[in-house]
LUMNU-897131 format. One record per atom (N, C-alpha, C): residue number from 1; atom name; x, y, z. Coordinates in Angstrom, 3 decimals. Layout:
<pts>
<NUM,CA,<X,Y,Z>>
...
</pts>
This chain:
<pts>
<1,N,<-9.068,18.075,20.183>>
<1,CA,<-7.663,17.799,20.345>>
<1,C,<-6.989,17.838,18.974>>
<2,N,<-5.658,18.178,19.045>>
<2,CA,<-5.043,18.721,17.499>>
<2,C,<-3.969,17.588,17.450>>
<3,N,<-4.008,16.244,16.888>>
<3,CA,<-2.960,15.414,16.769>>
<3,C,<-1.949,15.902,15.840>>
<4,N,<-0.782,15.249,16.215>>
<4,CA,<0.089,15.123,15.186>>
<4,C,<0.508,14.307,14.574>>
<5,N,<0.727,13.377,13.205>>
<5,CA,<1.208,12.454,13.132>>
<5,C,<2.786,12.390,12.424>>
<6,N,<3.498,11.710,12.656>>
<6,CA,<4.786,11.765,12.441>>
<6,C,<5.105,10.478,11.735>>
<7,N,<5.106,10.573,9.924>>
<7,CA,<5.812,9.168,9.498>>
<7,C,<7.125,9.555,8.960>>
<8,N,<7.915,8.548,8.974>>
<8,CA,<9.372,8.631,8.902>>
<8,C,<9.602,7.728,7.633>>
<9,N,<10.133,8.492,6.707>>
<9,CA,<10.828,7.929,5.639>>
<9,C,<12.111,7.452,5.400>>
<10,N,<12.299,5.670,5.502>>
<10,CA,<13.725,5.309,5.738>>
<10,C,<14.717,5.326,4.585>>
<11,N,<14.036,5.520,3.453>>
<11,CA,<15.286,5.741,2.601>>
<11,C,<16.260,6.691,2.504>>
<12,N,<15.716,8.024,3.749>>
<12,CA,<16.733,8.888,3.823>>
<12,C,<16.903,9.698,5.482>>
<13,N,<17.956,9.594,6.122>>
<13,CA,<17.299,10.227,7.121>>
<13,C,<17.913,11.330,7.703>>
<14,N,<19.322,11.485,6.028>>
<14,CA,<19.747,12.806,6.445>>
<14,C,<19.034,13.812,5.865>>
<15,N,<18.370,14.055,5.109>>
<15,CA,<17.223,14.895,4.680>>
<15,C,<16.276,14.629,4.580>>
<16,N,<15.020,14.570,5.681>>
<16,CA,<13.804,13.528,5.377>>
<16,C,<12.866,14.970,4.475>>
<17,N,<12.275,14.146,3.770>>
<17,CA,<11.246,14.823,2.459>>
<17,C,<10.060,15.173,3.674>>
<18,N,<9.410,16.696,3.636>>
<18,CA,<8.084,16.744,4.258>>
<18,C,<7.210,16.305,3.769>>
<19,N,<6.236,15.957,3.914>>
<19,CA,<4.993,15.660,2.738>>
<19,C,<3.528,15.499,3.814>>
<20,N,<2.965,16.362,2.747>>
<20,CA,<1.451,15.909,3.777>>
<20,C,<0.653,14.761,3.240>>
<21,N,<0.267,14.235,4.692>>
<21,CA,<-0.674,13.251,3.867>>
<21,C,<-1.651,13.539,3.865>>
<22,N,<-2.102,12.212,2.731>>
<22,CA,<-3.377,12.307,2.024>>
<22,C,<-4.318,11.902,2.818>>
<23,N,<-6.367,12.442,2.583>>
<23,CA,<-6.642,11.944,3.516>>
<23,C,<-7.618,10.805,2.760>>
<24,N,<-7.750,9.705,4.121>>
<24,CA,<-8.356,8.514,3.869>>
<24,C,<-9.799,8.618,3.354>>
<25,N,<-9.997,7.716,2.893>>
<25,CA,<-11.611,7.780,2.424>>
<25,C,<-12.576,6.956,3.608>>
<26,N,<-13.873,7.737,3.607>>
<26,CA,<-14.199,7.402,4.794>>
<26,C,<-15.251,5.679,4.420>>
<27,N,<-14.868,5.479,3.329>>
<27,CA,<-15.433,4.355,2.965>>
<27,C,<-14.847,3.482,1.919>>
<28,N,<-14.709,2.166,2.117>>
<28,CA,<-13.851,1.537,0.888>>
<28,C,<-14.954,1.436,-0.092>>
<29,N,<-16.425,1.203,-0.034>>
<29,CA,<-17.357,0.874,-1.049>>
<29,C,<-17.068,1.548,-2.300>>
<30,N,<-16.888,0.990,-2.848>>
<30,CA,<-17.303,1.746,-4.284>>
<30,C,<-16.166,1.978,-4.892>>
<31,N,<-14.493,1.726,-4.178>>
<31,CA,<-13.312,2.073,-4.647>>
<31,C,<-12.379,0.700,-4.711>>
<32,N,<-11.720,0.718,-5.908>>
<32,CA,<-10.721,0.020,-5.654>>
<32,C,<-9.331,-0.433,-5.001>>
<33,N,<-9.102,-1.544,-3.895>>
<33,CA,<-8.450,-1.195,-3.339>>
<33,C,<-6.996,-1.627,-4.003>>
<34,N,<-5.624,-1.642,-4.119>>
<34,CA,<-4.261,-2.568,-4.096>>
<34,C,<-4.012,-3.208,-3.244>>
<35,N,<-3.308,-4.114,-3.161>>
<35,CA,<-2.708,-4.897,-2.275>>
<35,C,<-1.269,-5.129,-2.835>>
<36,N,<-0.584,-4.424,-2.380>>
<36,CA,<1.303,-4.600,-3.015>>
<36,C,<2.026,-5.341,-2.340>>
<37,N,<2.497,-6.265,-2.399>>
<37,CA,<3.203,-7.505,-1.871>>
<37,C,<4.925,-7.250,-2.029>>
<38,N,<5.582,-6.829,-1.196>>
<38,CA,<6.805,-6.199,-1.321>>
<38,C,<7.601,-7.693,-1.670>>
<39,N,<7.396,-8.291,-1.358>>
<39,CA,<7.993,-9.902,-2.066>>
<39,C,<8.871,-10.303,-1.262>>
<40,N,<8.539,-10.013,0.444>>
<40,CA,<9.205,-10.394,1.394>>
<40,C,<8.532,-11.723,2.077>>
<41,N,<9.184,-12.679,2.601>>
<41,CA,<8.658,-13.832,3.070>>
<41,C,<7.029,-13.538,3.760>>
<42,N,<6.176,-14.400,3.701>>
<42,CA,<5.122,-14.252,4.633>>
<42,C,<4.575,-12.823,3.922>>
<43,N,<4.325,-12.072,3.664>>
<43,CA,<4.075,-11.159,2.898>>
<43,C,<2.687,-11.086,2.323>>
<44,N,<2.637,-12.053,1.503>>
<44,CA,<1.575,-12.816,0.470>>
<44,C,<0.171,-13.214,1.391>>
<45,N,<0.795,-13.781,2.789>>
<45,CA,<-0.461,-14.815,3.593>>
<45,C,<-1.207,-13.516,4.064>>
<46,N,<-0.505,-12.516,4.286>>
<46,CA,<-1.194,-11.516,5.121>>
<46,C,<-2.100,-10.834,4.313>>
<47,N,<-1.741,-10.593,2.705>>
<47,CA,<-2.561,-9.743,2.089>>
<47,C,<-3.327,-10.948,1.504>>
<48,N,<-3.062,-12.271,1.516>>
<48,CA,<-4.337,-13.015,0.840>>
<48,C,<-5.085,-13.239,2.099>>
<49,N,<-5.480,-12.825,3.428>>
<49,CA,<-6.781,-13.163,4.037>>
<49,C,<-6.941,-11.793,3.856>>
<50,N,<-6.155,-9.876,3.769>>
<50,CA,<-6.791,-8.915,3.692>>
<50,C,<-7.719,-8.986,2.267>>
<51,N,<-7.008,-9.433,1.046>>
<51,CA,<-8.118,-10.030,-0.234>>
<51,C,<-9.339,-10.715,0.349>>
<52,N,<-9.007,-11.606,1.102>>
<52,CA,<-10.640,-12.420,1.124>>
<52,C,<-11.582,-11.837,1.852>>
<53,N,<-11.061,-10.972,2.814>>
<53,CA,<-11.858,-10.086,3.594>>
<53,C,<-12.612,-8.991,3.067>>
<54,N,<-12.096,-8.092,2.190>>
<54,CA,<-12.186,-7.375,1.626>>
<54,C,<-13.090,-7.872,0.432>>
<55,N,<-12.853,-8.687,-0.332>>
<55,CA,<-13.473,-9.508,-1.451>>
<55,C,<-15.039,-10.038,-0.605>>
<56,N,<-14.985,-10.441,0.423>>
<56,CA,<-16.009,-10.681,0.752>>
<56,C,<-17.550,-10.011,1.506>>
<57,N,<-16.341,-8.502,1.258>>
<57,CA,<-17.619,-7.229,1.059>>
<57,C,<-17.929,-6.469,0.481>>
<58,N,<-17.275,-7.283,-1.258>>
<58,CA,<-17.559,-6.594,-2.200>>
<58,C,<-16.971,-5.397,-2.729>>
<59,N,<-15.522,-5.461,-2.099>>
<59,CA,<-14.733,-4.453,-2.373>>
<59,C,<-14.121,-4.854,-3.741>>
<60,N,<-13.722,-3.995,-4.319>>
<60,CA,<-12.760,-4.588,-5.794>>
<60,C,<-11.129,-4.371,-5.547>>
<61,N,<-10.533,-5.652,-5.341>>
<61,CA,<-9.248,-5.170,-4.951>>
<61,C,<-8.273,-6.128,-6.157>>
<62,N,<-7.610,-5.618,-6.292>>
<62,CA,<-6.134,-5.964,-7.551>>
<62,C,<-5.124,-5.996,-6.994>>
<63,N,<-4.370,-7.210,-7.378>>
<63,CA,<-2.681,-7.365,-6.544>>
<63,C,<-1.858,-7.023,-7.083>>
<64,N,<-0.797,-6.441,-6.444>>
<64,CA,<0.438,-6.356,-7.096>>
<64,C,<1.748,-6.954,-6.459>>
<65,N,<2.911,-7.121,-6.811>>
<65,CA,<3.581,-7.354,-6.427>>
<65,C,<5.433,-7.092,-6.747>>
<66,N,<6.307,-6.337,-5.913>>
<66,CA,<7.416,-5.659,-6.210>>
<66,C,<8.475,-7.116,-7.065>>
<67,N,<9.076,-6.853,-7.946>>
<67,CA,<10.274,-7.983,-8.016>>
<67,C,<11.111,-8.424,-7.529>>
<68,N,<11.618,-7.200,-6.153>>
<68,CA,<12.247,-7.704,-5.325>>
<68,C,<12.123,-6.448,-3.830>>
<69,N,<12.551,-7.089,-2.262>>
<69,CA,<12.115,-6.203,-1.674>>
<69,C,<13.528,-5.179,-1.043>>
<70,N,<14.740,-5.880,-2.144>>
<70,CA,<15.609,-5.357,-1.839>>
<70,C,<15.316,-3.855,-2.638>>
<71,N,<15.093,-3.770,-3.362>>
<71,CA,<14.949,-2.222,-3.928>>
<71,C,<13.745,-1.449,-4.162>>
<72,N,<13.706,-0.005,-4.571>>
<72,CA,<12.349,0.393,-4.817>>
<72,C,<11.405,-0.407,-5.558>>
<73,N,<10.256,0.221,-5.873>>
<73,CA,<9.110,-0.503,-6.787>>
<73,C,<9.619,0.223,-8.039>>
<74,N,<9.438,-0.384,-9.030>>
<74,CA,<9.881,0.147,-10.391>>
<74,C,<8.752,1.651,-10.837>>
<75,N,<9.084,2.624,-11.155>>
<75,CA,<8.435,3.331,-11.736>>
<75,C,<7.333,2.877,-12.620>>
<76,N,<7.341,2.121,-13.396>>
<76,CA,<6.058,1.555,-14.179>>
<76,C,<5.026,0.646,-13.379>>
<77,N,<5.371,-0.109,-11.977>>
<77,CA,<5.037,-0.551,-11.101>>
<77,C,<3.563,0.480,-10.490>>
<78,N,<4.845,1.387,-9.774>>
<78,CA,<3.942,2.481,-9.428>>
<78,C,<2.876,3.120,-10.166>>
<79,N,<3.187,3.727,-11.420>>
<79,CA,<2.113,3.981,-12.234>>
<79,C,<1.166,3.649,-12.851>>
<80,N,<1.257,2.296,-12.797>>
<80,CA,<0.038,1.085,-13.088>>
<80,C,<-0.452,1.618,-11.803>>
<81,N,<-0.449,0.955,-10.619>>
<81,CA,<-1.077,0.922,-9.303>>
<81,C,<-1.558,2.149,-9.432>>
<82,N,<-1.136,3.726,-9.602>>
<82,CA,<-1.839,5.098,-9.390>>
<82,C,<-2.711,5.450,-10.514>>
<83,N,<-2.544,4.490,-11.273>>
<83,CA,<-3.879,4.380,-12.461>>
<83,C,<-5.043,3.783,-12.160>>
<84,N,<-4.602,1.919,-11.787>>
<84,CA,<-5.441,1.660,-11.324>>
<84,C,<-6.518,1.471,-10.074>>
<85,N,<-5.916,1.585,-8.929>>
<85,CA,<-6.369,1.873,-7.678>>
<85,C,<-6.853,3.246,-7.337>>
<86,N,<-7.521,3.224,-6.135>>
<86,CA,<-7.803,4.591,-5.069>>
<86,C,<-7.538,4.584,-4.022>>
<87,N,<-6.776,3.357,-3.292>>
<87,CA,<-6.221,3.461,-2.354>>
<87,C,<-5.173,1.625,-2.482>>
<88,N,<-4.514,2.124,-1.622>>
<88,CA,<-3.535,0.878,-1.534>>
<88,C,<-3.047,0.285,-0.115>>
<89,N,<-2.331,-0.652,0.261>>
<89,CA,<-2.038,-1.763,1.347>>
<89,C,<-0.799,-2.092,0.785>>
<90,N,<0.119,-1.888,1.586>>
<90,CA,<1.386,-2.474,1.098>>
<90,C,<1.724,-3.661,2.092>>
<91,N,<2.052,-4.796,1.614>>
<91,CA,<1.957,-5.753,3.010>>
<91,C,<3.375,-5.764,3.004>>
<92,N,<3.384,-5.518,4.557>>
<92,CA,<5.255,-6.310,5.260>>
<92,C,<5.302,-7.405,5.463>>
<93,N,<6.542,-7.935,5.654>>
<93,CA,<6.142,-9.466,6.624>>
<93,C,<7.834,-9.752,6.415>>
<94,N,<8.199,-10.592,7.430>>
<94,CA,<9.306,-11.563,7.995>>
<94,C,<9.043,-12.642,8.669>>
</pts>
């Protein structure tokens, strides 16, 4: 079967950007994960039990967190995280 997947980018939706995605790794071992905390309420609880979970199989994971979730992540934000990680978790929450 030939899926399709369809993600939608809300910062624009009179010209949405194509982009292919990337593909997942079929294993977290051995990689570091992020955990980016958009700095929205409740936010934090969700990625601190995905940390302990994760931490507790020996994954190596590093937090980050936006300054605010009213706007993008800062460019230097981002480029720390694509330095240091191989994959990332951005947590939502309300």
């Amino acid at each position: 079967m030939n899926e399709t997947t369809i993600m939608l980018d809300p910062t624009s939706e009179q010209t949405p950007a194509q982009k292919q995605l990337l593909p997942r790794p079929e294993k977290l071992e051995g990689l570091t994960v992020g955990l980016l905390d958009i700095s929205k309420p409740r936010g934090n609880i969700f990625l601190d039990q995905l940390d302990a979970l994760l931490s507790d199989k020996g994954i190596t994971v590093k937090r980050y967190a936006k300054p605010t979730f009213t706007r993008v992540a800062p460019i230097d934000l981002k480029q720390q995280i694509a330095d240091e990680v191989d994959v990332v978790v951005e947590g939502l929450a309300d």
